[in-house]
C-alpha positions in Angstrom: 89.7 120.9 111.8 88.6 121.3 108.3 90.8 124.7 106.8 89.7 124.8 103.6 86.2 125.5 101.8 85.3 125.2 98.1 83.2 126.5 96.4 80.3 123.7 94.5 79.3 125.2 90.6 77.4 122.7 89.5 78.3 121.8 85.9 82.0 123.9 86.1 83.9 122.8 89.2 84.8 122.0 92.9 87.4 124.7 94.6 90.6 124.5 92.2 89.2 122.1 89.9 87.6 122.5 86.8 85.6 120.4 84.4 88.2 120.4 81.4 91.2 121.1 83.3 94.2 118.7 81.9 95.6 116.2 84.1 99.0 118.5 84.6 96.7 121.6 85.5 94.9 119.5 88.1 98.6 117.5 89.6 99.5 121.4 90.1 96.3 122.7 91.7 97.0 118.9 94.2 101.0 120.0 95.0 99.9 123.5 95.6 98.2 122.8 98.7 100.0 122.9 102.1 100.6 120.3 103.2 100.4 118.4 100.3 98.0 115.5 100.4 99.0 112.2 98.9 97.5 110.9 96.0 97.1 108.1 93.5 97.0 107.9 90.3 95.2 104.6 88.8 94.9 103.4 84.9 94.7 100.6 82.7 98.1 99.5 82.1 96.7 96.6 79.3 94.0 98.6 77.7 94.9 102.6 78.6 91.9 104.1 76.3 88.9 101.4 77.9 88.5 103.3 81.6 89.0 106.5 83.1 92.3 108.0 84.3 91.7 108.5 88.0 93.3 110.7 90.3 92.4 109.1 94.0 93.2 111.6 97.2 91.8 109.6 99.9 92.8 111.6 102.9 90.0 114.4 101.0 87.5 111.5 100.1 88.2 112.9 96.6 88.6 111.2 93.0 88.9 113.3 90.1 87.9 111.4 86.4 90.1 112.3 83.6 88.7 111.2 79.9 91.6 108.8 79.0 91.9 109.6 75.3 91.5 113.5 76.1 93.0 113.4 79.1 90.9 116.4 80.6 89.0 116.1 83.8 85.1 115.2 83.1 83.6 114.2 86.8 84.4 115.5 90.2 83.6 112.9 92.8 83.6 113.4 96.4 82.9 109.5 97.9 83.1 111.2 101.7 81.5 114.4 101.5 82.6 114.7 105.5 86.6 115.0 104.4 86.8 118.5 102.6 83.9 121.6 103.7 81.9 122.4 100.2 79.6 125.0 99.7 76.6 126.4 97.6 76.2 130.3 97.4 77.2 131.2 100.9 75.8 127.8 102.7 78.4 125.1 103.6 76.2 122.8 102.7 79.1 119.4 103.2 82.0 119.0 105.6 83.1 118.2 109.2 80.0 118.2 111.7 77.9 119.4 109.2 75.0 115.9 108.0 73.6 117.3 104.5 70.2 115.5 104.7 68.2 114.8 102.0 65.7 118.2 102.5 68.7 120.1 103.0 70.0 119.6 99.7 66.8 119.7 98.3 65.3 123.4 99.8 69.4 124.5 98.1 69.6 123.1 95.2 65.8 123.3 94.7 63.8 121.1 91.7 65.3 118.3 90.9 65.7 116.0 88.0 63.6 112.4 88.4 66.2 110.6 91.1 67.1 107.6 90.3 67.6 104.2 93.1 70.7 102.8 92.5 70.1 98.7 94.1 73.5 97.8 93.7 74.7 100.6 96.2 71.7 100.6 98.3 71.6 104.6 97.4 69.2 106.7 96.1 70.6 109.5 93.8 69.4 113.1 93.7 70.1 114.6 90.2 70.6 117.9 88.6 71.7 119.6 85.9 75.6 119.3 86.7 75.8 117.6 89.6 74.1 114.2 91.4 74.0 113.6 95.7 73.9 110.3 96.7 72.1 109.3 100.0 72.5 105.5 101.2 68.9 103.5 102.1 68.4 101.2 104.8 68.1 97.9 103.9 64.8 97.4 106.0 63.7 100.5 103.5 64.7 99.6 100.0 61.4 97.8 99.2 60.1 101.9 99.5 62.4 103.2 96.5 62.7 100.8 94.4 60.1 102.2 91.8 62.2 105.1 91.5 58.9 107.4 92.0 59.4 108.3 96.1 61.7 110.8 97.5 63.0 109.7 100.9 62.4 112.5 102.1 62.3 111.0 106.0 62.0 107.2 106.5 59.5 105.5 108.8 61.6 105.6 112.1 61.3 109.6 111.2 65.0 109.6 110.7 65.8 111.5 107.0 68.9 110.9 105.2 72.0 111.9 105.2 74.4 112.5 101.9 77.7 110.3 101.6 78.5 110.9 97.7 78.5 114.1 95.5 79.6 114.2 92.3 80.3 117.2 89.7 79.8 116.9 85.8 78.3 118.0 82.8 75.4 116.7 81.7 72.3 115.6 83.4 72.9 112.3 84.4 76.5 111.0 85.7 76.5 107.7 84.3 77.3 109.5 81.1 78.3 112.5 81.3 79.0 115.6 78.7 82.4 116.4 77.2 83.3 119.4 79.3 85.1 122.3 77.4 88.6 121.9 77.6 89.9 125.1 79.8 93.7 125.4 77.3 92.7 126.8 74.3 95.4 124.6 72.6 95.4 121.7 74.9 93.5 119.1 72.8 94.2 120.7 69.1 94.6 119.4 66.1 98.1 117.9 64.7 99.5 116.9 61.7 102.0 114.4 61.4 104.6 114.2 58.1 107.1 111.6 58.1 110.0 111.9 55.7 113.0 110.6 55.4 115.4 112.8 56.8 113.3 113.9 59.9 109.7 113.8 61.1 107.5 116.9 61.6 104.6 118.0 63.7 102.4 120.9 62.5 100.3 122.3 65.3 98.1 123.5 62.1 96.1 125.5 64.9 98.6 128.0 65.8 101.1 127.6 62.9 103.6 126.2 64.4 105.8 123.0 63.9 108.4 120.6 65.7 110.7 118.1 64.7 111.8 114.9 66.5 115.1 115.2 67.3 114.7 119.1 68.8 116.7 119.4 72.2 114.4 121.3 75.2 116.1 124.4 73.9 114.4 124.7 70.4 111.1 123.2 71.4 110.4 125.6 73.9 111.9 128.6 71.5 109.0 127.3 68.8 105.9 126.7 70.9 106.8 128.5 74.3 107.5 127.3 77.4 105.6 124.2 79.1 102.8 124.7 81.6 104.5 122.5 84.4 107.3 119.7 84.3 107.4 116.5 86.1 110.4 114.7 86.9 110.3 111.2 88.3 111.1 111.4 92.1 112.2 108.4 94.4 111.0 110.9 97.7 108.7 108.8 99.6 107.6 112.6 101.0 106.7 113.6 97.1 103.0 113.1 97.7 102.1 111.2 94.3 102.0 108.1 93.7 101.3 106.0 90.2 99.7 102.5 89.8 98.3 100.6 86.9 96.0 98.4 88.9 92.3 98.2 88.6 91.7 97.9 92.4 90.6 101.4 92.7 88.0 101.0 90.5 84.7 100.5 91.6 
C-alpha cells in the first residue's frame, strides 16, 4: 500500500526534494522517512567531476542527479513511476493501480513542448517546461514515431500508452538541463584561499568570515556556526546508505 504522496512542481521539486538542494540536505530528507529506504550512492571514483553524483533508491524507483562539481541536486528522476504516488494540483496523477496514459498526462499538464522519440529506449518523451514523461512504444509501432511529428496518442490495436519514466528539472529539455538555484544561501559561495607559512586560511569573503587548518570542531563551529547535519561512517548493515564508485548504475 503506497503511504506517501508528493507533491510534482514542475521545474522546483518532487515531495522533500528540491532542485538545488545539497547532497547532505537531500541524505537527510532520505533518513527522515520511516522506515528508512536503502539507498546508493554511485560516482566516478577515476574521473569524479566527468558524470553526475547519483543517489539511487530503488525500492521508490527513484534517482536523484546531483551536479558533481556543485554538488546540488539538478534532475529528479522517477524510472518506475508505479513505486511512490505523485501528484499534480489535487490529481494523483502516478502510483500504485493508478496507469498515467499518455492523454492523461496530456489534458493535466496541458500544451506541450515538440516531444521528442527517443530510438535507443524505444520511448517517446513528452516535454515541458520543467519536467519530461516518458511513455515506451511497441516495437511493431516505432516506424509511427520515428519522425518525431505524431503524438501516440492511442496505437492501432486502440490501446494508448502508459507512462514508465518522469523526470523533474530545470530547463526545457532534460538532456541538458538548467543550473537550478542553489536552496543555502551560502552553500556554493565564494572562497579565498591564503597560504602562508605558519598556517593556511580560508576567507568565506561572502559572509566575512575565515578558518584556519588546524582548528579543532570547537573553533570552527564558534566562527561559522554550527553544521547542517554530520555523517559518521557506520559498519550497521541496518544504516540504510550505502556508497559505491562503480559505473554500473549508470545508464
Amino acid at each position: 500500500m503506497i503511504r506517501e504522496v508528493w507533491r510534482i512542481e514542475l521545474g522546483v521539486g518532487v515531495g522533500p526534494f528540491r532542485l538545488g538542494a545539497s547532497i547532505a540536505e537531500v541524505l537527510h530528507a532520505l533518513k527522515s522517512r520511516l522506515p528508512v529506504r536503502p539507498f546508493e550512492i554511485a560516482y566516478d571514483a577515476t574521473d569524479p567531476y566527468k558524470r553526475d553524483i547519483v543517489v539511487n533508491s530503488a525500492e521508490d524507483g527513484l534517482k536523484l542527479h546531483f551536479d558533481s562539481v556543485r554538488q546540488t541536486l539538478n534532475a529528479i528522476e522517477f524510472y518506475d513511476v508505479n513505486r511512490v504516488a505523485l501528484k499534480f494540483g489535487r490529481v494523483v496523477i502516478f502510483g500504485g493501480e493508478i496507469s498515467a496514459t499518455f492523454m492523461s498526462v496530456y489534458n493535466l499538464f496541458g500544451p506541450t513542448f515538440p516531444g521528442q522519440y527517443v530510438a535507443a529506449e524505444q520511448s517517446y518523451v513528452l516535454g515541458y517546461e520543467g519536467g519530461s514523461v516518458k511513455f515506451p512504444i511497441p516495437a511493431e509501432y516505432l516506424h509511427l514515431y520515428q519522425n518525431g511529428t505524431d503524438l501516440p496518442m492511442e496505437f492501432p490495436n486502440g490501446a494508448t500508452p502508459a507512462a514508465t519514466g518522469f523526470i523533474v528539472y530545470v530547463g526545457e529539455d532534460y538532456r541538458s538541463p538548467g543550473v537550478p538555484t542553489p536552496t543555502k544561501r551560502h552553500y556554493f559561495e565564494e572562497v579565498d584561499v591564503e597560504v602562508g607559512e605558519d598556517h593556511t586560511t580560508l576567507f568565506y569573503t561572502g559572509r566575512k568570515q575565515q578558518i584556519q587548518l588546524g582548528w579543532s570542531p570547537q573553533e570552527v563551529i564558534s566562527e561559522i556556526g554550527a553544521p547542517v547535519s554530520v555523517f559518521r561512517k557506520s559498519e550497521d548493515p541496518n544504516d540504510g546508505c550505502a556508497f559505491y564508485s562503480t559505473r554500473s548504475l549508470w545508464r
